[in-house]
BAMIVEX-462829 format. One record per residue (C-alpha): residue in three letters; x negated, y negated, z. Coordinates in steps of 0.05 Angstrom, whole numbers, padded with zeros to 5 digits, always signed. Each point is the difference from the previous one (the first is absolute). Last residue first. Layout:
AlaXYZ...
***
This chain:
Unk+01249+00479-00319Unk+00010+00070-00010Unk+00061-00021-00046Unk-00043-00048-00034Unk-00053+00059-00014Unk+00047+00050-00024Unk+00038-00051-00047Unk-00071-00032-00031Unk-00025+00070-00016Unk+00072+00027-00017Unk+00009-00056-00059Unk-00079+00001-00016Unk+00002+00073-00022Unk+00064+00000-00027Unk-00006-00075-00045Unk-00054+00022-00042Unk+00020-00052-00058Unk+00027-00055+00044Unk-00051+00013+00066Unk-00051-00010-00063Unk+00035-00064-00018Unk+00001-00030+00062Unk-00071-00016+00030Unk-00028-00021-00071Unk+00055-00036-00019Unk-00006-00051+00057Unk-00067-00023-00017Unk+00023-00003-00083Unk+00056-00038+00034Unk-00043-00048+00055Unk-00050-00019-00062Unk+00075-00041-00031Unk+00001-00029+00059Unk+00043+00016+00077Unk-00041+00049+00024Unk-00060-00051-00008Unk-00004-00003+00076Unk-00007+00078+00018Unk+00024+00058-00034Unk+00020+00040+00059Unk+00035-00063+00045Unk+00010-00040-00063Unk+00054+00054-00010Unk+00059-00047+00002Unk-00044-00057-00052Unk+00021+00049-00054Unk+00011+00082-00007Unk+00041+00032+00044Unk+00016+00078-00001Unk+00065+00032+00023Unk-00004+00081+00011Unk+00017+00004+00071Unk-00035+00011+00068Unk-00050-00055+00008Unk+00019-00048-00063Unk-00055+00008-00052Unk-00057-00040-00022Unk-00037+00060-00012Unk-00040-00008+00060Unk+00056-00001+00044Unk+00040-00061+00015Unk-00008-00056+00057Unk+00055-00051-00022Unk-00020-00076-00009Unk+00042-00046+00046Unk-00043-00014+00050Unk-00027+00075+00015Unk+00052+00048-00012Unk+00001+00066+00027Unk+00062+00046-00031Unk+00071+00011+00007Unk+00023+00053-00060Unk+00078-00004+00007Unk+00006-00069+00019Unk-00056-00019-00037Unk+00023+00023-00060Unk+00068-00020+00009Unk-00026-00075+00001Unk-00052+00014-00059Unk+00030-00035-00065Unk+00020-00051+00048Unk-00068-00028+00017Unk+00008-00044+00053Unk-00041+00055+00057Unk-00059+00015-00064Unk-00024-00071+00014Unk-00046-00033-00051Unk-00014-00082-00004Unk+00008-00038-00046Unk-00032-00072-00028Unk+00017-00066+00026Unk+00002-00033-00078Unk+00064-00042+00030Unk+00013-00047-00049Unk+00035-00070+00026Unk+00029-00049-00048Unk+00006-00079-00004Unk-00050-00019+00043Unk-00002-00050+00069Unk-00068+00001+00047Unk-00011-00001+00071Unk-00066+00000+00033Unk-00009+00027+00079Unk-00046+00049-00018Unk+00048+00059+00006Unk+00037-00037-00048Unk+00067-00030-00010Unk+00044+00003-00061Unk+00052-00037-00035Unk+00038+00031-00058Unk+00040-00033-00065Unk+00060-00028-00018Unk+00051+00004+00058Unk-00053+00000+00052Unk-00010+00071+00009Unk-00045+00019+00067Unk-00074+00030+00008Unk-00031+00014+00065Unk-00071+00031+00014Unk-00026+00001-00062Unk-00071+00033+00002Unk-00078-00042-00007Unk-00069+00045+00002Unk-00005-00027-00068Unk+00037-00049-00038Unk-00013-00001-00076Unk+00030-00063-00040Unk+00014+00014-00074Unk+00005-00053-00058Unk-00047-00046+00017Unk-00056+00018-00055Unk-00043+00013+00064Unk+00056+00051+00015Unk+00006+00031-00067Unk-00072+00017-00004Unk-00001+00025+00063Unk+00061+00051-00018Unk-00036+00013-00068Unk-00056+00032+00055Unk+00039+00034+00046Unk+00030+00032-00056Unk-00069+00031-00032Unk-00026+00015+00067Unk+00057+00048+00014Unk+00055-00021+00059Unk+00005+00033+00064Unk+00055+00015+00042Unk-00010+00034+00069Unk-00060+00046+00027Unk+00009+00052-00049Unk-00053+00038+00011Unk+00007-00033+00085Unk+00073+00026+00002Unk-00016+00072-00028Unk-00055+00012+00048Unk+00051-00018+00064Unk+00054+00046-00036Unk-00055+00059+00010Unk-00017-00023+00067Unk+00085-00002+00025Unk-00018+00079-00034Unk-00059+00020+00039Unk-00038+00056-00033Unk-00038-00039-00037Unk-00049+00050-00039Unk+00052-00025-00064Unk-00012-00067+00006Unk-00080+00005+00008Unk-00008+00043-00066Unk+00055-00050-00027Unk-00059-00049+00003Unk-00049+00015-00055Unk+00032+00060-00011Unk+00039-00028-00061Unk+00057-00049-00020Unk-00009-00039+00072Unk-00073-00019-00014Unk+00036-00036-00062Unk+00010-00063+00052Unk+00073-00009+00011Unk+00048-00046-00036Unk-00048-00014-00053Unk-00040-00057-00023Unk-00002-00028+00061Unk+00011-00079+00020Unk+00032-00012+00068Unk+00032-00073+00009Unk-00004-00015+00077Unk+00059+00013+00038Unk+00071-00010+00001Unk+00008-00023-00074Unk+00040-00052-00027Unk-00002-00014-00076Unk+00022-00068-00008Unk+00022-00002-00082Unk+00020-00062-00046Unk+00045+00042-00054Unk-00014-00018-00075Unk+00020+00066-00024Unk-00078+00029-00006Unk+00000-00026+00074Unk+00055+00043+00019Unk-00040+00058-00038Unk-00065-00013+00042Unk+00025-00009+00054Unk+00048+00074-00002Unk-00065+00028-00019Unk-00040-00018+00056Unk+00066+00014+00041Unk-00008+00073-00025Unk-00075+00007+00005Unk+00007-00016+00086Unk-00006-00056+00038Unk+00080-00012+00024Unk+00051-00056+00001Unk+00010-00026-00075Unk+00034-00079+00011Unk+00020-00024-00060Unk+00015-00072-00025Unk+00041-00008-00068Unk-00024-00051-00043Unk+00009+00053-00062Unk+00024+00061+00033Unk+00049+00040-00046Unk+00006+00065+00017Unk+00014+00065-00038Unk-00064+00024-00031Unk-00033-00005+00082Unk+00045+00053+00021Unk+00004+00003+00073Unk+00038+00053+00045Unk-00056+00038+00027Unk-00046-00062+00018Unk+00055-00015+00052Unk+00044-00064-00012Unk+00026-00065+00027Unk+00033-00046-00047Unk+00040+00054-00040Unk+00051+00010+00059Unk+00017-00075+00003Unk-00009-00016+00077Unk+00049+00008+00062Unk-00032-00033+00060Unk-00022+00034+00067Unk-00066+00024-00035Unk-00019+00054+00070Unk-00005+00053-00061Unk-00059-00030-00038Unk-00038-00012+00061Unk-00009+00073+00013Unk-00044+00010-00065Unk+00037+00048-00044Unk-00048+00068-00019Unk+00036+00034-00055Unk+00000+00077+00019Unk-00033+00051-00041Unk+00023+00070-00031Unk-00042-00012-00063Unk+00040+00063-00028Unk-00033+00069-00004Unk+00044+00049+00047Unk-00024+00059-00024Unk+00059+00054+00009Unk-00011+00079-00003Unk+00059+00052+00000Unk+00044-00049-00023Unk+00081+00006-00001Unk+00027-00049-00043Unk+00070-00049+00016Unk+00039-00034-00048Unk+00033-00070+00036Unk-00020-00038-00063Unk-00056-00035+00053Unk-00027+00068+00004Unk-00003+00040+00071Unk-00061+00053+00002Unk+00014+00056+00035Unk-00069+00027+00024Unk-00023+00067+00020Unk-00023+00042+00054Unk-00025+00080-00012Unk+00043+00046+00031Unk+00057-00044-00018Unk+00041-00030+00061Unk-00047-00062+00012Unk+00031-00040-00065Unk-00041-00074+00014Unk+00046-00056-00029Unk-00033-00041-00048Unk+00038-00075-00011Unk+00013-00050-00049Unk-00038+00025-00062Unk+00006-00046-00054Unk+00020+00023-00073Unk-00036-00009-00067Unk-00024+00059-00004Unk-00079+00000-00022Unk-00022+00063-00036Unk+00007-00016-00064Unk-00054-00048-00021Unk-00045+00052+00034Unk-00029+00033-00057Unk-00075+00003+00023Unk-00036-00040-00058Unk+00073-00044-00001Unk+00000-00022+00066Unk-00087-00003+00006Unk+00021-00052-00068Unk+00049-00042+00048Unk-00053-00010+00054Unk-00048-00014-00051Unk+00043-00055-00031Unk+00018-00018+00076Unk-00071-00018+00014Unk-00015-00033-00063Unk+00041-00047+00017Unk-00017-00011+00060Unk-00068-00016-00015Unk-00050+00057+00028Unk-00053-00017+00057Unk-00060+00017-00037Unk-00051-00006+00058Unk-00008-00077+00010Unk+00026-00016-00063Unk+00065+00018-00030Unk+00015+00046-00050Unk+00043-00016-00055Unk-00047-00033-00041Unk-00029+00064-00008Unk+00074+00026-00045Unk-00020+00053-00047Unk-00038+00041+00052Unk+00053-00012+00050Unk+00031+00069+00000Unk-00067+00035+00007Unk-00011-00049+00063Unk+00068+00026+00027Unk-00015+00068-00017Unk-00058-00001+00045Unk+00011+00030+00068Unk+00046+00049-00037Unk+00056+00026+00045Unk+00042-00063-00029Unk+00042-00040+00054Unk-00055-00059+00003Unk-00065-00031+00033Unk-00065+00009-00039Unk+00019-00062-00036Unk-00017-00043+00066Unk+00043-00016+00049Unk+00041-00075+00007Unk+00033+00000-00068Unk+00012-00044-00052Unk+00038-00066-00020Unk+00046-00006+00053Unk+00060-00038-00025Unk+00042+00012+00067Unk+00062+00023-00026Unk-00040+00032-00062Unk-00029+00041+00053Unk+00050+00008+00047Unk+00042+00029-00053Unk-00052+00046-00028Unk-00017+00039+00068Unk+00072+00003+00016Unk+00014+00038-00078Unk-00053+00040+00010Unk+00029+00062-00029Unk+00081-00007-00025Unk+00067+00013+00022Unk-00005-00061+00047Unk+00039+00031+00059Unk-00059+00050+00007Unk+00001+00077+00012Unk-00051+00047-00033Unk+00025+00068-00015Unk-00043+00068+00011Unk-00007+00063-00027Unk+00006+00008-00068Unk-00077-00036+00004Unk-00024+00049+00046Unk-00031+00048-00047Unk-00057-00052-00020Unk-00032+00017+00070Unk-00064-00043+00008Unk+00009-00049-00047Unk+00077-00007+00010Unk-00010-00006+00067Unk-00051-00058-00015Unk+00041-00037-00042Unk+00060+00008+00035Unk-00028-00031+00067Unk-00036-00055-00034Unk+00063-00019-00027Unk+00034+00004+00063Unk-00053-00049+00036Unk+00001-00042-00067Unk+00081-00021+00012Unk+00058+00055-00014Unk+00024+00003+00073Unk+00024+00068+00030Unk-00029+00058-00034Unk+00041+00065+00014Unk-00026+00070-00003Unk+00029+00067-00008Unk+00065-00022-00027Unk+00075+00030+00023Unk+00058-00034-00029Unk-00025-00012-00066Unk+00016-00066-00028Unk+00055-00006-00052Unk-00014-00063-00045Unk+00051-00052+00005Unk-00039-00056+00043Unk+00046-00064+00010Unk-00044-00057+00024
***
């Protein structure tokens, strides 16, 4: 995309990623400090807020959210109920989990409340380049136009995670049409034709739950094949983790491979909510889905017109596609945006997930990380929508009284 407008050379604060973790951000800097806003640029290839967020939405014809209404960018606990005065039906039960629709209407009113329709350029950041010379570090952000901006703060706020591809999938000695074996990431359920088509969804979580039950929807006969038992919750981790309940506990362990230990077992795998386990039942005594627990593909090969697989169980079974719903996984080592970082800046990290101060920033420099990267300070919801207001509250005050916590956190790394 070809982006005209002049953009300063030197910024105080960059925004990388333009999804709810960097609206959460702006919002609540902007409540706190409403000087700032001339200060800082948000970066995203999109051009516009949310825009990821949206796609794989519609892409995967979720019909509302996973957290309850009390979980969004706006500072105001509430605002989202406010907003959905006029629209009940909107809200779903358990909890008033909010429609997606609805979602991104509010989403794109907190845009317009706080003027940030804006504030997005529309350009990708392809690399930031630590500048040790100045007296104080900075950033040199490189832009996909081949412009460059010097930053005196970055938040890196993208998703930042891997694709997790099952080991079997690469040892498929025969060449196969690219569209017949997929990762949740790529699908878009509005685009496929299925009738009498036979898919095979690899993974227990809510995304292959809703990838069955839209290639169902299209007439698709479904095995859903999942390598343990199917786990019903009705949230990723139990809300313990979004208070002191348990974070108490997390944050007295001192022992990071601990730490990463807790995270594992709140998230403990995939899950799928009640309310999609159950139409998933329903479709399988009507025929048209077969579950398969504690089961994996050990071997699957391209026989000119469709795929033939063998099981750990010793069954073998013929479909027409293969989703791969195998989840993500977080490793701050393969993320490019922070290759010179942590060449410059080397710090402790603790299976993939980088140890950073308590303001989620970078030992030593002035980069913060917001998303599933700082599970290790938020803890296992880092990664939702509870994870940014979580995440806000460590960085924006180091944002807005950056001196005092700047040579706090650089004295004490240095001494350690």
């Amino acid at each position: 995309m070809q982006f005209t407008t002049t953009i300063p050379a030197t910024i105080d604060l960059a925004i990388i990623g333009a999804g709810p973790h960097a609206l959460t951000l702006t919002t609540h800097l902007l409540q706190k400090r409403q000087r700032i806003r001339g200060k800082f640029l948000v970066f995203d290839p999109s051009g516009r807020w949310m825009s990821q967020w949206e796609d794989q939405f519609k892409a995967l014809e979720i019909p509302h959210l996973r957290s309850p209404a009390v979980h969004h960018p706006d500072p105001n606990h509430f605002a989202l109920r406010k907003f959905a005065q006029s629209r009940p039906d909107e809200l779903f039960p358990p909890y008033d989990l909010p429609g997606a629709e609805l979602f991104e209407d509010f989403c794109q009113d907190v845009i317009r409340v706080w003027q940030l329709q804006e504030q997005v350029i529309p350009l990708r950041v392809k690399s930031i380049q630590p500048l040790t010379h100045h007296s104080r570090p900075r950033f040199c952000l490189g832009l996909q136009d081949g412009q460059e901006v010097t930053a005196r703060r970055v938040v890196l706020a993208t998703s930042s995670a891997q694709i997790q591809i099952p080991d079997w999938v690469n040892q498929i000695q025969t060449a196969y049409p690219q569209d017949r074996l997929c990762h949740s990431k790529t699908i878009n359920l509005r685009k496929l034709q299925l009738m009498g088509k036979r898919v095979l969804i690899v993974g227990g979580g809510l995304t292959s739950g809703h990838l069955a039950v839209g290639a169902i929807s299209r007439g698709a006969k479904v095995h859903l094949m999942i390598r343990r038992q199917l786990a019903e919750k009705l949230f990723d981790a139990e809300p313990g983790w979004l208070g002191p309940k348990y974070l108490k506990d997390f944050f007295a362990e001192s022992d990071w491979e601990q730490r990463v230990m807790m995270i594992q077992q709140a998230r403990n795998g995939g899950s799928m909510t009640p309310a999609i386990a159950t139409q998933l039942r329903r479709q399988a005594r009507s025929g048209n889905i077969r579950i398969n627990e504690n089961c994996q593909v050990v071997k699957a090969e391209w026989l000119s017109e469709n795929w033939h697989m063998e099981c750990s169980d010793g069954s073998q079974h013929e479909c027409d596609y293969i989703w791969l719903s195998t989840g993500t996984k977080f490793d701050v080592t393969t993320e490019p945006l922070l290759k010179d970082i942590l060449e410059t800046y080397p710090i402790k990290i603790v299976k993939g997930l980088p140890v950073l101060d308590t303001c989620l920033r970078w030992p030593g420099c002035e980069l913060f990380i917001m998303g599933g990267l700082a599970a290790l300070q938020v803890g296992p919801t880092a990664r939702n929508l509870s994870g940014a207001r979580m995440a806000c509250d460590k960085i924006v005050p180091a944002i807005i009284k950056p001196s005092v916590a700047f040579s706090h956190t650089f004295s004490r790394v240095r001494a350690g």
